[in-house]
ZALUM-823582 format. One line per 4 residues: number of its first residue (from 1); their letters; for each residue x, y, z of N, C-alpha, C. Coordinates in steps of 0.02 Angstrom, whole numbers, padded with zeros to 5 digits. Each point is the difference from the previous one (the first is absolute). Layout:
<pts>
NUM = a = X,Y,Z,X,Y,Z,X,Y,Z ~ ...
</pts>
This chain:
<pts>
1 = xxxx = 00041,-00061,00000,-00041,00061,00000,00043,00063,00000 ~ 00060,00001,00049,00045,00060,-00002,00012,00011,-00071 ~ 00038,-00064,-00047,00036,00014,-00051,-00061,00052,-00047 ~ -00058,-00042,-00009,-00064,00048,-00043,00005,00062,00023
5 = xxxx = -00003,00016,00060,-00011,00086,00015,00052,00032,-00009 ~ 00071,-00047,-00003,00056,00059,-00011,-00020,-00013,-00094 ~ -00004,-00062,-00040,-00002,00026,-00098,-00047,00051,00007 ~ -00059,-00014,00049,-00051,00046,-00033,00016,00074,00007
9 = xxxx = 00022,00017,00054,00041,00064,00003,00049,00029,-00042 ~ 00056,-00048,00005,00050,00016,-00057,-00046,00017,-00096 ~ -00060,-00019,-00007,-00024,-00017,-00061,-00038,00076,00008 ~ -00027,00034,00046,-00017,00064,00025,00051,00057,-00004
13 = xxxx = 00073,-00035,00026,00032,00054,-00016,00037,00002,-00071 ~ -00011,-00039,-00028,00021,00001,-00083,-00037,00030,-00026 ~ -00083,-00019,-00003,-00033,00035,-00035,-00009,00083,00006 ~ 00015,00018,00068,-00005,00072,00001,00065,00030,-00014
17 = xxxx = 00058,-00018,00012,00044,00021,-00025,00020,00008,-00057 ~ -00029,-00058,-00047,-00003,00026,-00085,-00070,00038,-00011 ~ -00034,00009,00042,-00050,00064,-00037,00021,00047,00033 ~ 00028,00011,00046,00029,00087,00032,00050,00023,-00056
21 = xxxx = 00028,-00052,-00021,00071,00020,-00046,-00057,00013,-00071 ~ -00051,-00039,-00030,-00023,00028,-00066,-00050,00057,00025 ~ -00019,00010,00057,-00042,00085,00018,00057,00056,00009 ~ 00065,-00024,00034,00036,00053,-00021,00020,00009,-00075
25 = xxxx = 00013,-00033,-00034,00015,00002,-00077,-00042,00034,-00029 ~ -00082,-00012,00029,-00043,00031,-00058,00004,00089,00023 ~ 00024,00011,00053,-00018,00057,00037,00088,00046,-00016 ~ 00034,-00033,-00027,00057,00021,-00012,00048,00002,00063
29 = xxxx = 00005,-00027,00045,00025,-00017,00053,00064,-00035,-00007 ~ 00062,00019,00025,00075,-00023,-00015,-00022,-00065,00033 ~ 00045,-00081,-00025,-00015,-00050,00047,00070,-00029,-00002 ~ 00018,-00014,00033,00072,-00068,00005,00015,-00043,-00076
33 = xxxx = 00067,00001,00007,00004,-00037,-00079,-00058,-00072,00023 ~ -00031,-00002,-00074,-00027,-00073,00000,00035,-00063,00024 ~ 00082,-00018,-00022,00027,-00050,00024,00001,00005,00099 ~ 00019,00055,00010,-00001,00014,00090,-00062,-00034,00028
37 = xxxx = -00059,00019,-00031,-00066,-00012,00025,-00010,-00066,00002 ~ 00028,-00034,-00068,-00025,-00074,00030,00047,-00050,00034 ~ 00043,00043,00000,00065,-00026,00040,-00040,-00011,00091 ~ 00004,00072,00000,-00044,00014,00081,-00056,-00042,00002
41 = xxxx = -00049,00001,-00038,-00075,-00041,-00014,00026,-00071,00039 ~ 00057,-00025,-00044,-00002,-00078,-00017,00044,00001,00080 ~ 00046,00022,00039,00054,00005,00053,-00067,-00025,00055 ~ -00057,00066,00000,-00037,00020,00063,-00056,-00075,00017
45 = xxxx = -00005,-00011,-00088,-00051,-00068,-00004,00026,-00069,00037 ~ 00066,-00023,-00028,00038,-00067,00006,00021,00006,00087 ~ 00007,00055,00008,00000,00013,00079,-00049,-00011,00064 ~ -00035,00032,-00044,-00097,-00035,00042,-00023,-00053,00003
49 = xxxx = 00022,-00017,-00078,-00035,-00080,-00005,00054,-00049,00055 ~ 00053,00014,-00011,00053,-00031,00042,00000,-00010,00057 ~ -00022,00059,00035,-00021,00002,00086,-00058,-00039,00005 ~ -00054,00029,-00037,-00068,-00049,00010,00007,-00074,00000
53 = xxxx = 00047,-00002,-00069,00003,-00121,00006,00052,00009,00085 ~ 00032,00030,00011,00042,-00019,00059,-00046,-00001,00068 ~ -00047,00069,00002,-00049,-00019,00046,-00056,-00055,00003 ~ -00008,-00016,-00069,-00062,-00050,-00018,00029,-00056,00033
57 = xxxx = 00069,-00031,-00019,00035,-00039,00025,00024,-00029,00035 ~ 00008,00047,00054,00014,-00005,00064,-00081,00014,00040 ~ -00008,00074,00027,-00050,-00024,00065,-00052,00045,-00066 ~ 00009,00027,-00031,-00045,00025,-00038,-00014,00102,00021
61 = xxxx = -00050,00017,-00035,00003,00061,00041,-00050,00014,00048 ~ -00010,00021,00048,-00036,00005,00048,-00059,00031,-00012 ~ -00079,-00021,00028,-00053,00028,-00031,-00002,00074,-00006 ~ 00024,00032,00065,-00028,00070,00005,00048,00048,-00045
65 = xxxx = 00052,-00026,-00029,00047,00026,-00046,-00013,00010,-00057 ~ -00066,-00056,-00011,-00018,-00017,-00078,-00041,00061,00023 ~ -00069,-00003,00054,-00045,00042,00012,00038,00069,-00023 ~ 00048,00009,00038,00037,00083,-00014,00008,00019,-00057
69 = xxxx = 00046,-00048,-00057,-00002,00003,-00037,-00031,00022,-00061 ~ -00081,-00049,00001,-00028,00019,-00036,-00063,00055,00008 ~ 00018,00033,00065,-00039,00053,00031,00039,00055,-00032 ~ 00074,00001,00007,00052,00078,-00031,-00031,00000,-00078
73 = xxxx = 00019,-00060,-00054,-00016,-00006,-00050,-00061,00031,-00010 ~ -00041,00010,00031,-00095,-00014,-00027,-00011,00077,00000 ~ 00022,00024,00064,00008,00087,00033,00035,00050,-00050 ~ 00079,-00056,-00017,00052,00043,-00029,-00056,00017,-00073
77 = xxxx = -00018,-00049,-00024,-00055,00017,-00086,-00047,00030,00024 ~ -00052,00000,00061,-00061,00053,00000,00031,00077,00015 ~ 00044,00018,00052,00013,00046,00016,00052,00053,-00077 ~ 00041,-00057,-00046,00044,00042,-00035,-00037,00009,-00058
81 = xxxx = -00033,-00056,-00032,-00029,-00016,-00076,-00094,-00002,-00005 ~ -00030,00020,00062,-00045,-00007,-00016,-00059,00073,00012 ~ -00034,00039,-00033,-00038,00052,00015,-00035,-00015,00084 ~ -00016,-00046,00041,-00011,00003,00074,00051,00046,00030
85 = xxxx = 00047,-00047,-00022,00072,00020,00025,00017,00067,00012 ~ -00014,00046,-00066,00029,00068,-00001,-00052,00031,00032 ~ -00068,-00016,00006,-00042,00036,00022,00014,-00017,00093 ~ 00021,-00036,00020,00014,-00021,00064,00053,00044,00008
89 = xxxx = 00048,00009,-00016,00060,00056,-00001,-00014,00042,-00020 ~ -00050,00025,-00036,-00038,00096,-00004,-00051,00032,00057 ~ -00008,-00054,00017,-00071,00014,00057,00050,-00001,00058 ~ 00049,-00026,00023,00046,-00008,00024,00043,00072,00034
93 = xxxx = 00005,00022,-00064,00040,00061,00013,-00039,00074,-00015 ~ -00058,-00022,-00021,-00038,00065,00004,-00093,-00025,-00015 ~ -00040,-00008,00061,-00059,-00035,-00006,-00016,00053,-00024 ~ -00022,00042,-00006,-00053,00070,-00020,00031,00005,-00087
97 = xxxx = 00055,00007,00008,00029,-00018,-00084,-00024,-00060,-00032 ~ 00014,-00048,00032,-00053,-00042,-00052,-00052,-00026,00001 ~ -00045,00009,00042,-00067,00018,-00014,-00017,00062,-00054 ~ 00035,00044,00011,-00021,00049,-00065,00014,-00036,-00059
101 = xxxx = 00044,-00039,-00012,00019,-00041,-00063,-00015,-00028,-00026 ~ -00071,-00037,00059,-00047,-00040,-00027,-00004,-00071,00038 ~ 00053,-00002,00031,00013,-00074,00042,-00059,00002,00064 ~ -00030,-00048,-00002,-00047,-00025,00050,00037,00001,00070
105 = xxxx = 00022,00047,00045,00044,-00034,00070,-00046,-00022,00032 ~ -00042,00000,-00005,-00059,-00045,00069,00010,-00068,-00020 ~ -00032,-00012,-00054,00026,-00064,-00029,00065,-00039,00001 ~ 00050,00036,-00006,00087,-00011,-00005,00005,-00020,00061
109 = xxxx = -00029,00043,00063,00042,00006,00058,-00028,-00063,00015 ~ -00076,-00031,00009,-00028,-00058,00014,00039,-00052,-00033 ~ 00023,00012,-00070,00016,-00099,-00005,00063,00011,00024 ~ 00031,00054,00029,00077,00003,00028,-00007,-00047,00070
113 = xxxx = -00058,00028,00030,00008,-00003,00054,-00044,-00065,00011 ~ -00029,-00060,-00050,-00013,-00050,-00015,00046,-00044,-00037 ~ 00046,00031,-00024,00083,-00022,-00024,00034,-00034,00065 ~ 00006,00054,00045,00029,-00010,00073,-00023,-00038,00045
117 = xxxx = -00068,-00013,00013,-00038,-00074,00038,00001,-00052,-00025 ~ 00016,-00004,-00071,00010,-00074,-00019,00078,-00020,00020 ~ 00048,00056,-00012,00081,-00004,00011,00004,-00024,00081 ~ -00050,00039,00044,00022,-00003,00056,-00052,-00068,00021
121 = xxxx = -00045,-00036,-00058,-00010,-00080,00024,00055,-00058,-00011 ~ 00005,00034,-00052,00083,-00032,-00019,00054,-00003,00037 ~ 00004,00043,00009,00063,00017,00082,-00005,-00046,00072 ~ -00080,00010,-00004,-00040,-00036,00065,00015,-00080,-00016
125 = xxxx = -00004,-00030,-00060,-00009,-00060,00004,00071,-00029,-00011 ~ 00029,00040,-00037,00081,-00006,00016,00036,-00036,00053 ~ -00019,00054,00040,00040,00016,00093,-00045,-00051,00019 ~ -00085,-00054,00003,00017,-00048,00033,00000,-00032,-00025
129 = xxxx = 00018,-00030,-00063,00042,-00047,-00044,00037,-00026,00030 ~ 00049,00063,00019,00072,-00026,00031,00003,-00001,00092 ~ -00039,00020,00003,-00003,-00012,00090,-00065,-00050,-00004 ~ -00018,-00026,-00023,-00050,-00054,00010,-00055,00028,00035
133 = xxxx = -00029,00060,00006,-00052,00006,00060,-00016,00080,-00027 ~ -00053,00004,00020,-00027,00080,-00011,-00020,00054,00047 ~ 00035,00036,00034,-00024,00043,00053,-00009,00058,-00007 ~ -00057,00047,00028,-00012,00059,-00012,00075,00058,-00005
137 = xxxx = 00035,-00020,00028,00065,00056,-00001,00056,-00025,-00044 ~ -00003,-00042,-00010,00062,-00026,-00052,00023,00036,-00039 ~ -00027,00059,-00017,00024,00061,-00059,-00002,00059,00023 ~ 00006,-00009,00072,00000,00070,00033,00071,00008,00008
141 = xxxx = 00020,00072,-00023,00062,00031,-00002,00040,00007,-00085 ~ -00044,-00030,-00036,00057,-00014,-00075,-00043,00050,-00023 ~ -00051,00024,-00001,-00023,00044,-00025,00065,00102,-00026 ~ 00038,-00027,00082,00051,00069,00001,00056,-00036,-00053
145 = xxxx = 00016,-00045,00014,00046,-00040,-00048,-00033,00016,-00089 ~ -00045,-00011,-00021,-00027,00013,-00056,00035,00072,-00030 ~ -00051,00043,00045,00006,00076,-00006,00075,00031,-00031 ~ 00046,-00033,00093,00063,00018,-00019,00037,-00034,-00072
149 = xxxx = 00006,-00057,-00008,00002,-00030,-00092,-00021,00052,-00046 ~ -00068,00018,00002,-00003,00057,-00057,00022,00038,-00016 ~ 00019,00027,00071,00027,00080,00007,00093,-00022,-00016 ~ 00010,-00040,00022,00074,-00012,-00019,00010,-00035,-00068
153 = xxxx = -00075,-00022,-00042,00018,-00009,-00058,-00002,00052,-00042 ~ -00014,00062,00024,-00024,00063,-00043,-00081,00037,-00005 ~ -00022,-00054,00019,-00075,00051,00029,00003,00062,00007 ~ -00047,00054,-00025,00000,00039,00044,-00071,00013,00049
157 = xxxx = 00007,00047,00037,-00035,-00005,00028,-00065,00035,-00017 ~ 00020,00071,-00034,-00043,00033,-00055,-00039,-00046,-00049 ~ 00022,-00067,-00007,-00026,-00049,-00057,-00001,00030,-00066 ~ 00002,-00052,-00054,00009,00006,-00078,00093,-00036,-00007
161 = xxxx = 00015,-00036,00044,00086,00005,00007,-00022,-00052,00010 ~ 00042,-00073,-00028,00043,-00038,00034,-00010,-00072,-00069 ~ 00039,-00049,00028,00023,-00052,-00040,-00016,-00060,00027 ~ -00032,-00044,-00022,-00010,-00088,00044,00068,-00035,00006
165 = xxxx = 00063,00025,-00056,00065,-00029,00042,00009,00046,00050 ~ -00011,00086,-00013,00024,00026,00066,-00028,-00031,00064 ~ -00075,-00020,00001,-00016,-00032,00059,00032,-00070,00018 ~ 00010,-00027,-00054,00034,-00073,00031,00063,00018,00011
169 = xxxx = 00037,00023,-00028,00077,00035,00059,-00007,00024,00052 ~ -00054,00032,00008,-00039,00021,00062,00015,-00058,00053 ~ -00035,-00070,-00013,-00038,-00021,00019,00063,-00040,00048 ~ 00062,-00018,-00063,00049,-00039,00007,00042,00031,00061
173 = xxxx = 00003,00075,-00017,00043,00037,00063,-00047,-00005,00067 ~ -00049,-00017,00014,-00045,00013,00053,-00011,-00087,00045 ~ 00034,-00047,-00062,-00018,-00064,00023,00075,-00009,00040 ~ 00071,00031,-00040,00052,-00024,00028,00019,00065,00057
177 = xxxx = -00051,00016,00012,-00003,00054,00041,-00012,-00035,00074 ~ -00048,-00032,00010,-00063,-00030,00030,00052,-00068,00027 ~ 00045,-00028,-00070,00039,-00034,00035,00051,-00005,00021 ~ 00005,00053,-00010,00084,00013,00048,-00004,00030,00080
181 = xxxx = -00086,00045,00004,00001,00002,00065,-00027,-00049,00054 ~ -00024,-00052,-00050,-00019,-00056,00045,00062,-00032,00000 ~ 00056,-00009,-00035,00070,-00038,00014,00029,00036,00061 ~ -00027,00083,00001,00048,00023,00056,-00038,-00019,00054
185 = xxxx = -00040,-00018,-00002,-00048,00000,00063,-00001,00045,00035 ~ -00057,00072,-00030,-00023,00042,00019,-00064,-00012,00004 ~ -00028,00019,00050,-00071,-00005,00012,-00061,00015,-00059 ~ -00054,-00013,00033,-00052,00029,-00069,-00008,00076,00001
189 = xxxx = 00003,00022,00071,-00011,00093,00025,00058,00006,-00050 ~ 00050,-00006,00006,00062,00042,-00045,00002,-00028,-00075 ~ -00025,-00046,00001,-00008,-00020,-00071,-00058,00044,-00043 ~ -00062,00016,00024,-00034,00053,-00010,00013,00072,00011
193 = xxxx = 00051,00003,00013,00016,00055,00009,00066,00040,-00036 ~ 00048,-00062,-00019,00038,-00003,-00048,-00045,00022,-00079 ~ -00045,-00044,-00029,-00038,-00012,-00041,-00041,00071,-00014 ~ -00037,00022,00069,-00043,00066,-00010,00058,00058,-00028
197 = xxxx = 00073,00002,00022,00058,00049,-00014,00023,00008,-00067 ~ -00014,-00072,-00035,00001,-00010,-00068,-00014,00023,-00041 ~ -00091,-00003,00017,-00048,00038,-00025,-00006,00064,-00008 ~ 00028,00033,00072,-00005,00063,-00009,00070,00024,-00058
201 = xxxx = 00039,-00043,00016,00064,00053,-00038,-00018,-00015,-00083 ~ -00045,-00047,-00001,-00014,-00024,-00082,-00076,00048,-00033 ~ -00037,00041,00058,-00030,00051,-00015,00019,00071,-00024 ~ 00041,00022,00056,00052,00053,00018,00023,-00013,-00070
205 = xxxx = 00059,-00048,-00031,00019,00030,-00066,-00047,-00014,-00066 ~ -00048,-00007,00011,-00028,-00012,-00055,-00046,00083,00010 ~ -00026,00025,00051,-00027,00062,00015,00044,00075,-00010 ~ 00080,-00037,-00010,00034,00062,00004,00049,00004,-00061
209 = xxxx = -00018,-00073,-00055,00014,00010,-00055,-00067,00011,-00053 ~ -00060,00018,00042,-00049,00025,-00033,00011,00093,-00011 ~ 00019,00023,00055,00013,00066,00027,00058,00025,-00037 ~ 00058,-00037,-00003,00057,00008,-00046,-00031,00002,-00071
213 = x = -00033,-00032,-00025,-00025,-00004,-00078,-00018,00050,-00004
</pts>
């Protein structure tokens, strides 16, 4: 199953990579010599497929990786390539602007925020997947963990800003974050409190390279 999700991916990023290169062409857009491109194409492919038979092979890849996976993929095409997308990033950065434009935000903001209860059933069934059991608090506290990911992937806070890799670098700095203060064995008070300091300094420059602009 790993090996399918890494061809089918790799077969995703071929196909868009030779139509970005013939939309820049038609648009007159400089592109990389042709030989470079499929040099890179063919390097990035035999590489993927390579890791995938090695994971298939051995323990395979882990479910919630595939889950991630094909959650960045699905986001990365609605949010960059698809008219939701831009209208989610216009309403974003100026609601009264695009409503004059014509964009429905009552509508927008609802399936956003019906986007987000299915993510956060997903999340829910996740977390007791792996703890075997379901308790009312089990997701109490990752909520600040989320936040801070965004904001350290580039969020802003003004909204109309940010990237689904910036959030998963986000996500990555906040997990080896989480585990290094549980290696030090710092409590949860200072661990929340470490975490809330994060946040703030990942507001602070995103608020004061708004002000600088």
């Amino acid at each position: 199953f790993a090996l399918i999700v890494v061809l089918a991916l790799v077969g995703v990023y071929i196909y868009y990579g030779f139509r970005d290169r013939r939309t820049n062409e038609a648009h007159g857009t400089e592109n990389e010599p042709y030989a470079f491109f499929i040099l890179q194409m063919g390097i990035i492919s035999v590489v993927a497929v390579f890791l995938g038979y090695q994971l298939s092979t051995y323990r395979g890849l882990p479910n919630v990786l595939v889950i991630m996976g094909l959650l960045i993929a699905i986001y990365t095409f609605v949010t960059t390539r698809s008219t939701v997308g831009r209208r989610v990033y216009a309403m974003g950065g100026n609601e009264k602007a695009a409503k004059l434009s014509g964009i429905n935000t009552e509508r927008l903001t609802f399936y956003a925020f019906v986007n987000m209860g299915v993510l956060a059933a997903l999340a829910g069934m996740i977390i007791a997947a792996r703890l075997n059991s379901a308790t009312p608090k089990a997701g109490v506290g990752i909520e600040l963990d989320v936040i801070a990911a965004c904001f350290i992937g580039g969020a802003s806070a003004s909204g109309g800003v940010g990237k689904i890799t910036g959030a998963v670098i986000g996500a990555f700095i906040m997990g080896v974050l989480n585990n290094g203060m549980s290696i030090m064995g710092l409590s949860i008070d200072y661990q929340q409190l470490v975490k809330g300091l994060v946040l703030l300094l990942a507001v602070y420059f995103d608020v004061y390279n708004k002000r600088k602009g």
